[in-house]
C-alpha positions as CSV (number, residue, x, y, z in Angstrom):
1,X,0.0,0.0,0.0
2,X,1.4,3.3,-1.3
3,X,1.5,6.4,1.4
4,X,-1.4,8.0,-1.1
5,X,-3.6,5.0,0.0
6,X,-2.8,5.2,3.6
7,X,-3.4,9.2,3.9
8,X,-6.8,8.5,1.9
9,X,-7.7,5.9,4.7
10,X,-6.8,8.2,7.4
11,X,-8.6,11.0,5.8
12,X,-11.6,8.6,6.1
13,X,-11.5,7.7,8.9
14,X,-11.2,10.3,10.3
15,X,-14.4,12.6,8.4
16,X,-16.3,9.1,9.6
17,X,-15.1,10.5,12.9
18,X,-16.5,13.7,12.6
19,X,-19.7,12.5,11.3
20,X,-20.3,10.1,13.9
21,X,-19.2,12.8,16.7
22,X,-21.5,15.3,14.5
23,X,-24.3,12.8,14.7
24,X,-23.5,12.0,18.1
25,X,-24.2,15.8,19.3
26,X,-27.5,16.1,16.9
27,X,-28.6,13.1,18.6
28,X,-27.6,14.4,22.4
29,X,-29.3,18.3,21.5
30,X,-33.0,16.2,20.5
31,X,-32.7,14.3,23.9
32,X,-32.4,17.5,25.7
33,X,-34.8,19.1,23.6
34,X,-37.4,16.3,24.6
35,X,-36.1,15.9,28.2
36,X,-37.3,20.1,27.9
37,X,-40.5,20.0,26.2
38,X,-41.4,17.1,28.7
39,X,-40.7,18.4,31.6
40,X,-42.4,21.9,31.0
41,X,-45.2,19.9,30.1
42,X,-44.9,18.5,33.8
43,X,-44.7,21.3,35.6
44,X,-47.6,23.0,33.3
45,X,-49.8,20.1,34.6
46,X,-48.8,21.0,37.9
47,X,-49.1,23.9,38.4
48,X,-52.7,23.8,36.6
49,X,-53.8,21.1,39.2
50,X,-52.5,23.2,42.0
51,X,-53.9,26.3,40.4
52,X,-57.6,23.8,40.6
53,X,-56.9,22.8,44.0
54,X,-56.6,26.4,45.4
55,X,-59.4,27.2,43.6
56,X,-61.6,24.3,44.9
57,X,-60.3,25.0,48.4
58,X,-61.0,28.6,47.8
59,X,-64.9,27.5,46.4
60,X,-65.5,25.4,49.7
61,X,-64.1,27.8,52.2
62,X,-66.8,30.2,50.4
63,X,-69.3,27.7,50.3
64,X,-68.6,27.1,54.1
65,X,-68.7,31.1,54.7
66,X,-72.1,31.4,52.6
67,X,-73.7,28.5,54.6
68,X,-72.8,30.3,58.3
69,X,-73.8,33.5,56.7
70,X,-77.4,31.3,55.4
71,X,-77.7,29.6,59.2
72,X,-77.2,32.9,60.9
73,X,-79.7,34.7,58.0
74,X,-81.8,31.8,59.2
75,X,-81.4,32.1,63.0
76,X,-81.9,36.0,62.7
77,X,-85.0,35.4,60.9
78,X,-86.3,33.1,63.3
79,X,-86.2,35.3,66.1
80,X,-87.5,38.2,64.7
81,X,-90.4,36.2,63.6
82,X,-90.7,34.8,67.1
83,X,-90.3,38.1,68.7
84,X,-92.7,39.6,66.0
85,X,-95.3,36.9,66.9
86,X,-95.0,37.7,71.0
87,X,-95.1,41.1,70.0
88,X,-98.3,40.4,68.4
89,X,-99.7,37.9,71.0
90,X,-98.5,41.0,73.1
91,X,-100.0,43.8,71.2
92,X,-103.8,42.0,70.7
93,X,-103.7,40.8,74.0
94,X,-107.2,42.5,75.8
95,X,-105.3,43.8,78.8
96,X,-102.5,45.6,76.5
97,X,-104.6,46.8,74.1
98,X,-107.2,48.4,76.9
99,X,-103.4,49.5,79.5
100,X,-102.5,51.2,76.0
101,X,-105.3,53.5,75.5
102,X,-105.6,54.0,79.0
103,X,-101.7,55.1,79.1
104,X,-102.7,57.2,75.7
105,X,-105.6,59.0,77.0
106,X,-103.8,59.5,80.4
107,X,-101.2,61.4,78.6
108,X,-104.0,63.6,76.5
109,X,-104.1,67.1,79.0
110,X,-107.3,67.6,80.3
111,X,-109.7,70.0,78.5
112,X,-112.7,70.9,79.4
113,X,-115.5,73.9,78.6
114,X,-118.5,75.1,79.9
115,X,-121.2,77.2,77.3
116,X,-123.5,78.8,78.9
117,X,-127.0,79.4,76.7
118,X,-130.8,80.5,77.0
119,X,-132.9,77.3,77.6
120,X,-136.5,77.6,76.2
121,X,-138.8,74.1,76.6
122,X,-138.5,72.2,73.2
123,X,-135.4,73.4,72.1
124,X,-132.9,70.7,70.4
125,X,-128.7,70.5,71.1
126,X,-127.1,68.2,68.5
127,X,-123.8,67.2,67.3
128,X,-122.4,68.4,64.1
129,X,-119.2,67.0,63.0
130,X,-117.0,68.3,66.2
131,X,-119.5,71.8,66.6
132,X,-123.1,71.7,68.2
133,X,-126.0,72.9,66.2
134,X,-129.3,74.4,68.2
135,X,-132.8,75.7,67.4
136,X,-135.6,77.1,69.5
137,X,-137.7,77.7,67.3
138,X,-136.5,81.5,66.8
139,X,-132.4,81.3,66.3
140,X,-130.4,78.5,64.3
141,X,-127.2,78.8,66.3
142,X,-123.4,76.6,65.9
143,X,-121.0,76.8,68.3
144,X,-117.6,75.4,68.1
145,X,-116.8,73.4,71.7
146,X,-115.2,76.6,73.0
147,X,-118.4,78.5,73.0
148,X,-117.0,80.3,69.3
149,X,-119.8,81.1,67.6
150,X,-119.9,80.3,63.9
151,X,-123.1,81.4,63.4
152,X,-126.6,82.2,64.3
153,X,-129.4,82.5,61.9
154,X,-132.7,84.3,63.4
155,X,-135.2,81.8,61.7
156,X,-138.7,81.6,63.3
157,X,-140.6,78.4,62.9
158,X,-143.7,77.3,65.3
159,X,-143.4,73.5,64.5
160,X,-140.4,71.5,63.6
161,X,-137.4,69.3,63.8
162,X,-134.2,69.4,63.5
163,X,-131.5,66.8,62.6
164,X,-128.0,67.1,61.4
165,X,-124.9,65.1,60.3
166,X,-121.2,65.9,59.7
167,X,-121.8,67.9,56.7
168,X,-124.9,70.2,56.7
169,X,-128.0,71.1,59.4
170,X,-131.8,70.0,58.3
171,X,-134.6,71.9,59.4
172,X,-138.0,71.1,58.8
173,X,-140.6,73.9,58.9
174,X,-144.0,71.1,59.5
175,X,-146.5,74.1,59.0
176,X,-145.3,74.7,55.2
177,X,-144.3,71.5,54.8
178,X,-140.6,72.8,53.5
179,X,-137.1,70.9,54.6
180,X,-133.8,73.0,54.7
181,X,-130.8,72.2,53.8
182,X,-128.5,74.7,55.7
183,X,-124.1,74.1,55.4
184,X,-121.6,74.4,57.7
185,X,-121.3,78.3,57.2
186,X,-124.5,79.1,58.1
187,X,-125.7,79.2,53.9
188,X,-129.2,77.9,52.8
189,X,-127.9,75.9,50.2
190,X,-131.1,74.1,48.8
191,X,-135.2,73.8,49.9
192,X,-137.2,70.9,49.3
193,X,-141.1,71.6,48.7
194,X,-143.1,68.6,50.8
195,X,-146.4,67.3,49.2
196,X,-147.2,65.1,51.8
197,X,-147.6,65.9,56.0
198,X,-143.9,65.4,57.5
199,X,-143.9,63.3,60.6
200,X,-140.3,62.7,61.8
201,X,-136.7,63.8,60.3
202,X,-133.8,61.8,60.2
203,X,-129.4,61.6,59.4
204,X,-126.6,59.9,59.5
205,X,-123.1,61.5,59.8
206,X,-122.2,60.6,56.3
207,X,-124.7,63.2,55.2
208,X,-127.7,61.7,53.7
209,X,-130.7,62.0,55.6
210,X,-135.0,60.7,55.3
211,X,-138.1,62.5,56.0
212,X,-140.6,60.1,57.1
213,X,-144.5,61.9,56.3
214,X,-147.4,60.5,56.1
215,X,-150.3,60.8,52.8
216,X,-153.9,62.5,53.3
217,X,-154.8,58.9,52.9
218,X,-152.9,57.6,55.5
219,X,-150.3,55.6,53.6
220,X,-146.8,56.7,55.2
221,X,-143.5,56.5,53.5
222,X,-140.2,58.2,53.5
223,X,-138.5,60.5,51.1
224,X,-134.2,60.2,50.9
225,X,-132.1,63.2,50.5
226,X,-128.1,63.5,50.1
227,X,-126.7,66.7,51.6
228,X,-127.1,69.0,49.0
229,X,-131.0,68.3,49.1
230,X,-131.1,66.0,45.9
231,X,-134.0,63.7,46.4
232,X,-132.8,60.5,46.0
233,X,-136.2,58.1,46.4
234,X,-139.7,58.9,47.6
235,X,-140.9,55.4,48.7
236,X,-144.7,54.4,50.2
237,X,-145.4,51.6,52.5
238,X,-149.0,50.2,52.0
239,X,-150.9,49.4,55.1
240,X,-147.1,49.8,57.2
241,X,-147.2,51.4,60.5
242,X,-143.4,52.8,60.3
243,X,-141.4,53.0,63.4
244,X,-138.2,54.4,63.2
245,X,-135.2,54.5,60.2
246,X,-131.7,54.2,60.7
247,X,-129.0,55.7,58.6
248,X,-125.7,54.6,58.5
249,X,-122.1,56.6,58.8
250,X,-122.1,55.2,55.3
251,X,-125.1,56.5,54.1
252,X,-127.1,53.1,53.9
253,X,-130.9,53.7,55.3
254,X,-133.1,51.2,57.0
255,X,-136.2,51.5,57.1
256,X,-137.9,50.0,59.8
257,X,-142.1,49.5,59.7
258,X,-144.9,46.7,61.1
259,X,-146.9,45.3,59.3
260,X,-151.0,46.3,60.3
261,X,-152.9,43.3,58.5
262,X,-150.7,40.7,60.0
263,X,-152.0,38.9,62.9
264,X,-148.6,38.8,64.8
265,X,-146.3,40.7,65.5
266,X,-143.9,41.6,62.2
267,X,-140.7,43.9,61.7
268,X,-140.8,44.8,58.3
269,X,-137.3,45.7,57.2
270,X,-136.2,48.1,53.9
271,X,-132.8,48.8,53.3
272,X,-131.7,50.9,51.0
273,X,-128.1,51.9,49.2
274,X,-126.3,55.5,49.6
275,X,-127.9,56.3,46.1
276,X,-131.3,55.1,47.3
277,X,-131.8,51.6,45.8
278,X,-133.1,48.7,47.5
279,X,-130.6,46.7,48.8
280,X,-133.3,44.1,50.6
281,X,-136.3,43.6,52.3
282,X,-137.7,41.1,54.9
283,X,-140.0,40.6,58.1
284,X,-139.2,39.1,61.2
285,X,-141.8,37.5,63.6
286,X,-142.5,38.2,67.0
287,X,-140.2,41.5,67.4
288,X,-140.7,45.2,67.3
289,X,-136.9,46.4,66.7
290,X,-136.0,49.9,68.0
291,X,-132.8,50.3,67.4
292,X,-130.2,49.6,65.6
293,X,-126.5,49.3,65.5
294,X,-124.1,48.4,62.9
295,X,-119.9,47.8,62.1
296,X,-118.0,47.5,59.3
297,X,-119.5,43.5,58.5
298,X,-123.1,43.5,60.8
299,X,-126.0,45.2,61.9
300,X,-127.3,44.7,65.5
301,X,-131.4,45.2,65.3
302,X,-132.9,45.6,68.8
303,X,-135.6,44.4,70.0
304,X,-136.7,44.6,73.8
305,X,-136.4,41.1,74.4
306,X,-134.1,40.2,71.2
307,X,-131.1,41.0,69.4
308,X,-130.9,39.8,65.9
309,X,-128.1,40.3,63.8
310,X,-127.8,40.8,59.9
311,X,-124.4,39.7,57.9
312,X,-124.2,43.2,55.5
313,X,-121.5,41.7,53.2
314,X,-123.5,38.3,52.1
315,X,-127.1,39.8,52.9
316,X,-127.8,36.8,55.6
317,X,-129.1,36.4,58.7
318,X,-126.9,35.3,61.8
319,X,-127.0,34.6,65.5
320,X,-129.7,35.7,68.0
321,X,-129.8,36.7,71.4
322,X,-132.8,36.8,73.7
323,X,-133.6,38.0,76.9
324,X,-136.6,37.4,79.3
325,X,-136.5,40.6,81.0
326,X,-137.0,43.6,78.8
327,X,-133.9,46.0,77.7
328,X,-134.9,49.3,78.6
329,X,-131.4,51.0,77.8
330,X,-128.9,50.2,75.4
331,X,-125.4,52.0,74.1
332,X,-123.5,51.1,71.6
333,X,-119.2,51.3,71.7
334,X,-118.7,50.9,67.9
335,X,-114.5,51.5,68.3
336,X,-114.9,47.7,70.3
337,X,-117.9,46.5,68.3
338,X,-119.5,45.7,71.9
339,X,-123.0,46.7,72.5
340,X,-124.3,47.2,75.9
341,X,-128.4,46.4,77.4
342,X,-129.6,47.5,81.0
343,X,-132.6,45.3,81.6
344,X,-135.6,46.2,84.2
345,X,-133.9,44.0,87.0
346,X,-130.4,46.5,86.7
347,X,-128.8,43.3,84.9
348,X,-126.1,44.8,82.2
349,X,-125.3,42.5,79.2
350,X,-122.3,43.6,77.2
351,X,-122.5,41.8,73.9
352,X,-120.3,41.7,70.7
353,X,-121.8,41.8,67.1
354,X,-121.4,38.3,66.8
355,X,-124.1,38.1,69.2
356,X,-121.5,36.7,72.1
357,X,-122.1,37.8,75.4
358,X,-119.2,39.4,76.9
359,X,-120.0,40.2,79.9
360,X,-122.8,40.4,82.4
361,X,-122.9,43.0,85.7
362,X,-125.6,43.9,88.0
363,X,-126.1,47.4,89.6
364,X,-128.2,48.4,92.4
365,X,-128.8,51.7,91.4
366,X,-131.7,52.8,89.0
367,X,-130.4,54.7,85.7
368,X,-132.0,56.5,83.0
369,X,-129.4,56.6,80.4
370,X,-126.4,55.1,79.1
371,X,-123.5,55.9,76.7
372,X,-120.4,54.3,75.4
373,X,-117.5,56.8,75.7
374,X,-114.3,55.8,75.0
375,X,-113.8,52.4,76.0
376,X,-115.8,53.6,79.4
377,X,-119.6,52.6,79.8
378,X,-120.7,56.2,81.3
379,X,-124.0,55.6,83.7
380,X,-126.6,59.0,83.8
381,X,-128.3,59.7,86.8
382,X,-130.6,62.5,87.3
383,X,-128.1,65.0,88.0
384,X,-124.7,62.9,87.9
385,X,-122.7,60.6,85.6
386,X,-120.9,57.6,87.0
387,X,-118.1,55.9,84.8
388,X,-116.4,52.7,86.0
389,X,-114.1,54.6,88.9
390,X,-115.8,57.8,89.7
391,X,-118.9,59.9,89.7
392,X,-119.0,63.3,88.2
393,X,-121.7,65.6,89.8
394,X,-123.8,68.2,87.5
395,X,-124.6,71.6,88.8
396,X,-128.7,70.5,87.9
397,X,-130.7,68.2,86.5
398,X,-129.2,66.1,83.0
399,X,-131.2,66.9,80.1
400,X,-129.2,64.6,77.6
401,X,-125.7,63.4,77.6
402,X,-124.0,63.1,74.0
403,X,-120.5,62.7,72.2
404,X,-119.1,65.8,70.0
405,X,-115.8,64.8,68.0
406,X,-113.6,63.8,71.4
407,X,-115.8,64.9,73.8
408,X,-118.1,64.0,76.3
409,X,-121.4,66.8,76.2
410,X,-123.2,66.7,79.5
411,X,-126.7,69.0,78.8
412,X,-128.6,70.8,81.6
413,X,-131.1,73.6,81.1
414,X,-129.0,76.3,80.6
415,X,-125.6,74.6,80.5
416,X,-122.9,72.5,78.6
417,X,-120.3,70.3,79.7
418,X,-117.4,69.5,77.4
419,X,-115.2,67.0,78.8
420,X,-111.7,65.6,76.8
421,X,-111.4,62.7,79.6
422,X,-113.2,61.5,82.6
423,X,-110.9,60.1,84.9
């Protein structure tokens, strides 16, 4: 073998050399590469699980927080709807509701007046709105409960009657058969022209108000007015004796009548709507009602020995109460819904208008009136009025005891009595 040959052997082997070291660090840069690529994939994967687990530990520890927060929303709730309901058992308890009004009117200051005013026999006092409205058949006077006078109306009359209710004064002149219809200002505001004989006027606080007359013939019946003197019905009652009629704060009218071809004893009852349209009629057997009472759901019809009461929203009778001795004097508290009958034997029923009796007393002492004044059962005497814890003397003998707005109104001849409070 020449030298040529040998150098061309060495020369290969050695470029073999390089080419396997060459391939050698190719091979040894891809394994790192990998080894790389694999392990950032690693570390990507954890850090994205731990990322999840911080984030699921971060969702329960919230989820634990919202539940506390829920069990203490809960708890919260749970005793102010348990101190809400003791507040109400508290609240409608009798005892509270009668020790809160008490405290209330205790903390009212006393007020009291005294009018003075020329007594003539016949003359009528009434109550209009929170004034008092008077007649004597000369002057048309209204005071305010101070003794202010708003106004007074020289206005002679020999027969008549007077009624009034929150809004306007009704005088009826019975010798020209004319009806009045006078405001609150002392203004004439309308005249109604009667073609019958007027017997008996009639209102109710929410303003309406009935004339009951009687026909040439002898067939009664009852004429309805709203304030303004708009007639709003002229109605006849055949062979009807009528008794007395009843209108309502709201303006309902009952008219109450018996019945002279029957052979029993029978209340004929007519009631009527603000505008004047029958609402119903029916008779009941074996009563003469004289009164009547009513709330926001019942009317109370009175009858000396009976109480029979009337659903007004379904037009239905309901419960009855009876009595063996005769009522003689009744008062109604309409605030409570309790009314109240004095029997002939002093024997005092307090009764709801559900017909349940309440409460029974007995007195010893003879009265001649009664009146419901604010949540007090006030007892007249002849010259006195006795409430449950004291008596109040009157300088002479009662004439009629009434309720004006907030006050008490004791009448004498001569004198008024405003009272705020009685004890």
């Amino acid at each position: 073998m020449n030298e040529k040959d040998k150098q061309d052997i060495k020369d290969s082997q050695a470029e073999a050399g390089q080419n396997a070291s060459q391939v050698e660090s190719d091979f040894s840069g891809e394994a790192v590469n990998l080894d790389k690529s694999k392990i950032d994939q690693v570390l990507d994967s954890f850090i994205r699980e731990k990322e999840q687990a911080q984030e699921r530990e971060r969702q329960r520890l919230l989820n634990i927080e919202k539940q506390k927060r829920a069990k203490k929303r809960a708890r919260v709730l749970t005793l102010t709807a348990l101190a809400l309901f003791v507040l109400v058992l508290i609240a409608s308890n009798p005892h509270t509701i009668k020790y809160y009004k008490n405290y209330k009117q205790a903390q009212v200051p006393l007020e009291e007046y005294t009018i003075a005013y020329n007594y003539s026999p016949g003359m009528k006092i009434l109550p209009m709105g929170g004034n008092l409205v008077m007649y004597d058949s000369n002057n048309l006077r209204l005071l305010k409960k101070d003794g202010t006078e708003v106004f007074d109306i020289p206005f002679n009359i020999g027969s008549w009657d007077l009624a009034a209710s929150d809004k306007a004064v009704y005088l009826l002149d019975k010798i020209d058969n004319v009806l009045y219809f006078i405001n609150e200002r002392g203004e004439f505001v309308n005249k109604a022209d009667l073609n019958n004989i007027p017997h008996r006027l009639y209102a109710g606080r929410g303003g309406n108000a009935a004339l009951h007359y009687k026909s040439e013939a002898g067939v009664e019946g009852v004429v309805l007015f709203d304030s303004s003197g708009k007639e709003l019905g002229d109605i006849t009652y055949p062979k009807t004796t009528l008794t007395f009629i009843h209108i309502s704060d709201d303006n309902k009218t009952t008219v109450h009548g018996m019945l002279r071809t029957s052979a029993e004893l029978e209340n004929s009852v007519y009631r009527y709507s603000e505008r004047g349209s029958l609402i119903f009629s029916r008779s009941y057997a074996g009563v003469v009602f004289v009164r009547q009472y009513e709330d926001k759901s019942s009317v109370a019809f009175i009858d000396v020995n009976e109480v029979r009461f009337y659903n007004k929203n379904t037009n239905e009778d309901k419960e009855s109460v009876s009595s063996i001795i005769p009522v003689h004097l009744m008062a109604f508290d309409k605030a409570n819904g309790r009314i109240y009958l004095l029997d002939k034997r002093n024997k005092l029923r307090i009764i709801d208008m559900e017909g349940k009796i309440l409460e029974e007393r007995h007195f010893q002492t003879e009265y001649k009136g009664l009146v419901a004044y604010k949540d007090d059962l006030v007892l007249i005497g002849d010259d006195y009025i006795r409430t449950n814890t004291k008596d109040i003397k009157a300088s002479r003998p009662i004439e009629d005891v009434f309720i004006v707005g907030d006050y008490l109104v004791v009448v004498t001849k001569g004198e008024l009595r405003l009272m705020n409070k009685l004890t």
